[in-house]
C-alpha positions as CSV (number, residue, x, y, z in Angstrom):
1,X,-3.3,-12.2,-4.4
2,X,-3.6,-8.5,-4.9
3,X,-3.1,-6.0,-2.6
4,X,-6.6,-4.7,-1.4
5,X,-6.8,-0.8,-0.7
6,X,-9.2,0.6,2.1
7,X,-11.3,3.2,2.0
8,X,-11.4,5.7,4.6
9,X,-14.1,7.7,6.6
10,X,-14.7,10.6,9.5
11,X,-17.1,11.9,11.1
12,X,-17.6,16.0,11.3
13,X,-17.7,15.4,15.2
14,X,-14.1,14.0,15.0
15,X,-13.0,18.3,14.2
16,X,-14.3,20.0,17.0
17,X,-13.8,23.0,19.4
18,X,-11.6,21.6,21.9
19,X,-14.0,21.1,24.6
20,X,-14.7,18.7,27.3
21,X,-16.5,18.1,30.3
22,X,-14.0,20.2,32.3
23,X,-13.7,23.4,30.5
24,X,-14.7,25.5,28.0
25,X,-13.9,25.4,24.1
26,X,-10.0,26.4,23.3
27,X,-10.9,26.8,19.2
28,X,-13.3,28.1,17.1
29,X,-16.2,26.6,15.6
30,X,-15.4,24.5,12.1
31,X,-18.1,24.2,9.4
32,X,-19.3,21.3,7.6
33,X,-17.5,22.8,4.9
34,X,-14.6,23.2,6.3
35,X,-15.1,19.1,7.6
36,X,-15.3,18.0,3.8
37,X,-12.0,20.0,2.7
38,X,-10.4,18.4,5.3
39,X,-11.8,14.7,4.3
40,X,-10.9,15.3,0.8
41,X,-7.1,16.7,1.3
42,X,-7.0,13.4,3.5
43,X,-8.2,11.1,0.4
44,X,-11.0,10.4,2.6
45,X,-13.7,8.3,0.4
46,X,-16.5,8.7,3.2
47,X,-18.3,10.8,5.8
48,X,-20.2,9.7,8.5
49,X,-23.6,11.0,9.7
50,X,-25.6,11.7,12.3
51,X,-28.7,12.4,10.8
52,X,-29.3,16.3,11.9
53,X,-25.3,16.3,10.5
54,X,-26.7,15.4,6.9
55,X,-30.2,17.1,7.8
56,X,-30.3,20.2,10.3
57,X,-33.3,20.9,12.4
58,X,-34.6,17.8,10.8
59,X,-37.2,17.7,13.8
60,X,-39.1,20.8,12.5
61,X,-38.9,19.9,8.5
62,X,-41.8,17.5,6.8
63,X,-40.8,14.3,5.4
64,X,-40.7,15.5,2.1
65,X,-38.1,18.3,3.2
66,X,-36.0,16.4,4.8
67,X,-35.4,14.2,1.9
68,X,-34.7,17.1,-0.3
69,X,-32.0,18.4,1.8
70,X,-30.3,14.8,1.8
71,X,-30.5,14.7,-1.7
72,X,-28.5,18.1,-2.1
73,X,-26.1,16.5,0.9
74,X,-25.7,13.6,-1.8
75,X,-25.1,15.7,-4.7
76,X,-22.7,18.2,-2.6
77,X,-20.4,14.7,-1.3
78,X,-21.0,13.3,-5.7
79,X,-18.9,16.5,-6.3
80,X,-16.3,15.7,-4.2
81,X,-16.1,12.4,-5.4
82,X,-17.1,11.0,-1.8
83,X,-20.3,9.4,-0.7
84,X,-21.9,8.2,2.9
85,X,-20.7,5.5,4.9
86,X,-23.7,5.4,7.2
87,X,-26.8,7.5,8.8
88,X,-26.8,7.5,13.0
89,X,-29.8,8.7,14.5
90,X,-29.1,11.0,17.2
91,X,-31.1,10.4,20.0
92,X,-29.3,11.1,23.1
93,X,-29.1,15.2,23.1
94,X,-32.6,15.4,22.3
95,X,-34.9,16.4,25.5
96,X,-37.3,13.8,24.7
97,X,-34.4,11.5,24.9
98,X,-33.4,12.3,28.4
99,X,-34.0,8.7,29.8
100,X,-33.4,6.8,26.8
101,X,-34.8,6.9,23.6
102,X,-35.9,3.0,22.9
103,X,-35.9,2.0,26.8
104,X,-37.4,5.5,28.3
105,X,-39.5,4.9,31.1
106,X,-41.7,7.7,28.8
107,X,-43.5,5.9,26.3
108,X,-43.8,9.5,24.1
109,X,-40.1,9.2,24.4
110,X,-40.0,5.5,22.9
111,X,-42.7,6.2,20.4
112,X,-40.5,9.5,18.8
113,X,-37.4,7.3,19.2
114,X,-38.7,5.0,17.3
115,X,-39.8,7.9,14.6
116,X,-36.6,10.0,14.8
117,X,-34.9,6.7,13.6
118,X,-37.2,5.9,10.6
119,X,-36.6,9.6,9.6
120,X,-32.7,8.8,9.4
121,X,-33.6,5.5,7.7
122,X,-35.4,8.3,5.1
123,X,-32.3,10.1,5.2
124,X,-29.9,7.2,4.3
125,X,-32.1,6.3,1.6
126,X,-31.9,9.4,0.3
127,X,-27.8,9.9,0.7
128,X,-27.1,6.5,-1.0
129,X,-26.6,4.5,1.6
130,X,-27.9,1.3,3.2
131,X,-26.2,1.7,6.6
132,X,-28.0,2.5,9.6
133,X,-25.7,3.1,13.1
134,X,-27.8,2.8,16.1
135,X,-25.0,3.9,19.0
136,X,-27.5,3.0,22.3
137,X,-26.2,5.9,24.4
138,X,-28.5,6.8,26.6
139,X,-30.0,2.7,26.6
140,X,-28.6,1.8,30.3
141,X,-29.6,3.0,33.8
142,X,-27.8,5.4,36.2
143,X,-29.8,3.8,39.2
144,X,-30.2,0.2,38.5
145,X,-33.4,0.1,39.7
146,X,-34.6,2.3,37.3
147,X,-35.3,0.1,34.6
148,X,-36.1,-3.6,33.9
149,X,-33.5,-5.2,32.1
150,X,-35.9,-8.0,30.4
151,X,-38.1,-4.9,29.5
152,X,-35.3,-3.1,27.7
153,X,-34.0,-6.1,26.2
154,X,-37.9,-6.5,24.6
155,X,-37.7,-2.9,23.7
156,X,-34.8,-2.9,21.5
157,X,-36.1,-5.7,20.0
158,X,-39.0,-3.9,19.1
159,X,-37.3,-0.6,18.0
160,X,-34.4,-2.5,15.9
161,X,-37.5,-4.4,13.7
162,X,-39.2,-1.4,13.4
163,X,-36.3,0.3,11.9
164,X,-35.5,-2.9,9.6
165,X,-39.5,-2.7,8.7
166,X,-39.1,1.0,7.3
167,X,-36.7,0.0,4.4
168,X,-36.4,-3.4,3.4
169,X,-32.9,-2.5,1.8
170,X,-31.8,-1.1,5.2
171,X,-29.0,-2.9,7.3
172,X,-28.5,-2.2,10.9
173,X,-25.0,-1.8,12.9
174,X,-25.3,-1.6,16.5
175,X,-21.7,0.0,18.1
176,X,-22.0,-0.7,21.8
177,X,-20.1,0.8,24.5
178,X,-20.1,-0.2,28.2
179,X,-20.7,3.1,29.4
180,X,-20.7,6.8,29.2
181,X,-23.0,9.0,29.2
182,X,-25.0,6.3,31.4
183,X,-23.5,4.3,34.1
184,X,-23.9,0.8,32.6
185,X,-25.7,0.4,28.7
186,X,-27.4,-2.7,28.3
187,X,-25.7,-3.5,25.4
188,X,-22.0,-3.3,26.5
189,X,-20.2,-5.5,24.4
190,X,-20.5,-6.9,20.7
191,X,-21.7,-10.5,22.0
192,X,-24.8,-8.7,23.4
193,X,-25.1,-7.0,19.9
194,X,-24.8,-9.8,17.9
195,X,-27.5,-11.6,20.8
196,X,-30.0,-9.0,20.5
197,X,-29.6,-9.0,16.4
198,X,-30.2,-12.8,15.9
199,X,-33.7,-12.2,17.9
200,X,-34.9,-9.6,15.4
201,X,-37.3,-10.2,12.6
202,X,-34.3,-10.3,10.3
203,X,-31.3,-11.1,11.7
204,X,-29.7,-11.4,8.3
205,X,-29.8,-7.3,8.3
206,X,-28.5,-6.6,11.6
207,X,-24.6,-6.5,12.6
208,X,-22.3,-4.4,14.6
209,X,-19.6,-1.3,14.5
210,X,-16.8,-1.8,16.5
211,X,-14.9,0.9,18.0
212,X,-11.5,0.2,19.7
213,X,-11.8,2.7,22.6
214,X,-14.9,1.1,23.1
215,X,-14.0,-2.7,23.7
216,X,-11.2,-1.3,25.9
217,X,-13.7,0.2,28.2
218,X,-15.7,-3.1,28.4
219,X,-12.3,-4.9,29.8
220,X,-12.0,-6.5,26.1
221,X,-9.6,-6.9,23.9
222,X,-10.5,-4.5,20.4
223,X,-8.4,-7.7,17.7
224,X,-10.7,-10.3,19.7
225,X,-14.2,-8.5,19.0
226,X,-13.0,-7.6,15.6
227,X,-12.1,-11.3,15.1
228,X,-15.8,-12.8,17.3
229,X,-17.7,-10.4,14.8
230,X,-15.9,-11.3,11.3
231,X,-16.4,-15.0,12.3
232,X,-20.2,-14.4,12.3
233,X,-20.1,-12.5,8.8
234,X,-21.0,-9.0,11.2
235,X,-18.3,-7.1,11.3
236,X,-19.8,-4.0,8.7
237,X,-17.4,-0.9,9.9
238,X,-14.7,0.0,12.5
239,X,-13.9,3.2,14.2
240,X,-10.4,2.7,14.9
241,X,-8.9,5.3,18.2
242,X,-7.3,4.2,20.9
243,X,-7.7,4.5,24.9
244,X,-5.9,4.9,28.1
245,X,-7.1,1.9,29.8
246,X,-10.5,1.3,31.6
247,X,-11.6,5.3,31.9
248,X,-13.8,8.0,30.2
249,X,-14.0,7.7,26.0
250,X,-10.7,9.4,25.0
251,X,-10.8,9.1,21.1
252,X,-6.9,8.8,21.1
253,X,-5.1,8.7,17.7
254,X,-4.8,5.3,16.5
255,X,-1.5,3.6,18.2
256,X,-1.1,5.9,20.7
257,X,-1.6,3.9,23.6
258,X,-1.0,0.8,22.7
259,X,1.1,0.2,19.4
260,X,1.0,-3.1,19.4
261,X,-3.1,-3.5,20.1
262,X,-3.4,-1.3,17.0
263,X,-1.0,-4.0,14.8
264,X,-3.2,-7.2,16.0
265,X,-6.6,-4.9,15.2
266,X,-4.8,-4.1,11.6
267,X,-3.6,-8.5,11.3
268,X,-7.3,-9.5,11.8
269,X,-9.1,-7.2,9.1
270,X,-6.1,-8.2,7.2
271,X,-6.7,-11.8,7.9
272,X,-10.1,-11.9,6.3
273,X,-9.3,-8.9,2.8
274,X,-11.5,-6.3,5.2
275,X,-10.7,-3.8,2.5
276,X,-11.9,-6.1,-0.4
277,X,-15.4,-6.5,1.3
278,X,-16.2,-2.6,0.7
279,X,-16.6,-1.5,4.2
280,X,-15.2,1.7,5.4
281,X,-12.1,2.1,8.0
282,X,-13.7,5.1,9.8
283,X,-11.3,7.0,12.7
284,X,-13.3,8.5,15.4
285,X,-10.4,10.5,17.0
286,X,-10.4,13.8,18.6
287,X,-8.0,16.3,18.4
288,X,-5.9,17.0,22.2
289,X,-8.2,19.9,23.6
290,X,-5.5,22.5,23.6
291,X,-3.9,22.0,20.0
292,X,-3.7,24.8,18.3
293,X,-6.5,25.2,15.5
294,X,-4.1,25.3,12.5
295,X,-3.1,21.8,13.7
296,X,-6.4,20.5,14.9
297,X,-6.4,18.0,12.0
298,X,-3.1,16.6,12.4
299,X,-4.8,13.7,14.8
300,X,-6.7,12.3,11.6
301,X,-3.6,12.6,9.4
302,X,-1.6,10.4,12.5
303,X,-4.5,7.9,12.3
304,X,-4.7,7.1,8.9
305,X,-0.7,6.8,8.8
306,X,-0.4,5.0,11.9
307,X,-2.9,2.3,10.4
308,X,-1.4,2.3,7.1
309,X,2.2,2.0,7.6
310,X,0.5,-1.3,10.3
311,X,-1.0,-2.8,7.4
312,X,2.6,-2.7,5.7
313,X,4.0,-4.5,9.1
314,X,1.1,-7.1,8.7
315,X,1.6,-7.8,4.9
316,X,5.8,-8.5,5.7
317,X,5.5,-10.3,8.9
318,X,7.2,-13.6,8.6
319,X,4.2,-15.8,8.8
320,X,6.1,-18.8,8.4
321,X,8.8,-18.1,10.9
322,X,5.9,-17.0,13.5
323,X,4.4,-20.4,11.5
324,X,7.1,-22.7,12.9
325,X,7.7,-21.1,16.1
326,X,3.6,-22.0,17.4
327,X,4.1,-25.6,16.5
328,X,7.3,-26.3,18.5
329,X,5.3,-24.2,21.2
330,X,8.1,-21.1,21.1
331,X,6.2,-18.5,22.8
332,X,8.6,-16.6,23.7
333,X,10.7,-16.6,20.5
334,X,7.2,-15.7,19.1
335,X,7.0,-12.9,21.6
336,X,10.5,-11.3,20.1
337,X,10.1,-11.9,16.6
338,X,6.4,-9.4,16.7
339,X,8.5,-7.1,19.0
340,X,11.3,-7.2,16.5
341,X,9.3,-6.2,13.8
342,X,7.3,-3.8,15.2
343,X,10.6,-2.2,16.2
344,X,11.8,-2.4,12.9
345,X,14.7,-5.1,14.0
């Protein structure tokens, strides 16, 4: 069988200033521009989008104006020789978002959830592309009284079919993350994802983004969600980083932590020809806040590297060796021969 080759996306928000909670910015501002020269010196094939990424100030343009301007986004990636992976609405910096977009306690807040997100369903119709994001930030209480959990369950629902009934081309990929910005999210994990999308009106169109640093925060194992999701048929993008263990989001280059996490994410796309389906291997990694601007794109560079000289280890592993050792029960000589190889021995 051939060789499949990936293709590879980023987001704009993966070169940024160098902030974080705990200080100021440490580099200048980069432009969009300056986001796609990077992508294409990369041999990037795809850029992700929040919607006010593809369309800015998209809250005080008409519908009509907002798919002119992600037409021209289209043409301007078409020139490039690049397209969009997928459209995210962004609902979680936006004041009437404050509590939640789809589960606000503020019904004006649900209602121009709901809107915001058939706006970005206009926008990825106009970029080319059938992939809608929905990351539930803000979906998740603070005070867990706050909220009723049945109610937001219902609510979802509700907001996910309203998005699949404003295109009937348009697929949905739910990323969950345990928590962060809110205290807990109601939909923490990918088995709550893929719940929630076999209750929708069509559960055909809904399936899930996984994001390494993510499952590590939820206690979970990234190889093992990759693997629960590709069993379903769900598995339609990855964000490959990696994460200290169970604390804030760090967006660590790909390996970093845990090398050999990063080669068992890497066996199970390989496992199933990931790259032959079409989908995307999207990075979401930040740069270290104090790197120097000239280098503030070296974290990218890292990732893709890291994952591709991984998928070199996964296609020369000596799957018959490993084969033999799991039927005589050698654990341990199965243990040495992945260390071994990993090492290079």
């Amino acid at each position: 069988m051939a060789e499949s080759q990936y293709r590879f996306s980023v987001g704009p928000w993966n070169i940024g200033r160098g902030a974080d909670p705990f200080g100021p910015p440490v580099r200048p501002a980069v432009s969009f521009d300056e986001v796609l020269a990077v992508a294409v010196d990369l041999g990037f094939d795809g850029i992700q989008f929040h919607d006010d990424d593809a369309v800015p100030d998209l809250e005080n343009l008409s519908p009509a104006q907002i798919v002119q301007q992600a037409e021209a986004m289209k043409r301007k990636l078409a020139d490039l020789n690049m397209v969009a992976e997928f459209v995210a609405p962004r609902l979680w910096e936006h004041p009437s978002g404050i509590d939640g977009g789809y589960t606000s306690n503020d019904p004006a807040g649900r209602k121009w959830a709901i809107e915001r997100s058939k706006r970005a369903v206009d926008v990825a119709r106009a970029m080319g592309t059938d992939l809608i994001v929905l990351w539930p930030a803000r979906e998740g209480t603070g005070v867990r009284e706050s909220k009723c959990p049945i109610d937001a369950s219902r609510k979802m629902i509700e907001a996910v079919n309203a998005i699949l009934a404003a295109d009937p081309r348009i697929r949905i990929a739910i990323e969950p993350k345990p928590n962060e910005p809110v205290d807990t999210a109601f939909i923490p994990t990918i088995g709550h994802a893929l719940a929630l999308g076999s209750r929708c009106a069509d559960p055909a169109r809904v399936g899930v983004l996984i994001e390494s640093a993510h499952a590590i925060l939820a206690g979970l194992d990234p190889s093992d969600e990759m693997g629960f999701a590709l069993a379903a048929g769900k598995l339609w993008s990855v964000h490959l980083n990696d994460q200290n263990g169970l604390k804030y989001d760090q967006d660590k280059v790909f390996g970093a932590a845990n090398l050999r996490g990063a080669f068992d994410q890497v066996r199970v796309l390989e496992s199933v020809d990931y790259a032959a389906t079409g989908a995307f291997v999207g990075f979401d990694v930040k740069a270290q806040r104090t790197q120097k601007a000239e280098q503030a794109t070296a974290h990218l560079a890292t990732s893709q590297a890291v994952f591709l000289r991984l998928v070199e280890k996964v296609r020369t592993f000596p799957v018959n060796t490993a084969d033999e050792m799991i039927a005589n029960r050698d654990y341990e000589a199965l243990e040495r021969l992945v260390l071994e190889h990993l090492l290079g021995g």
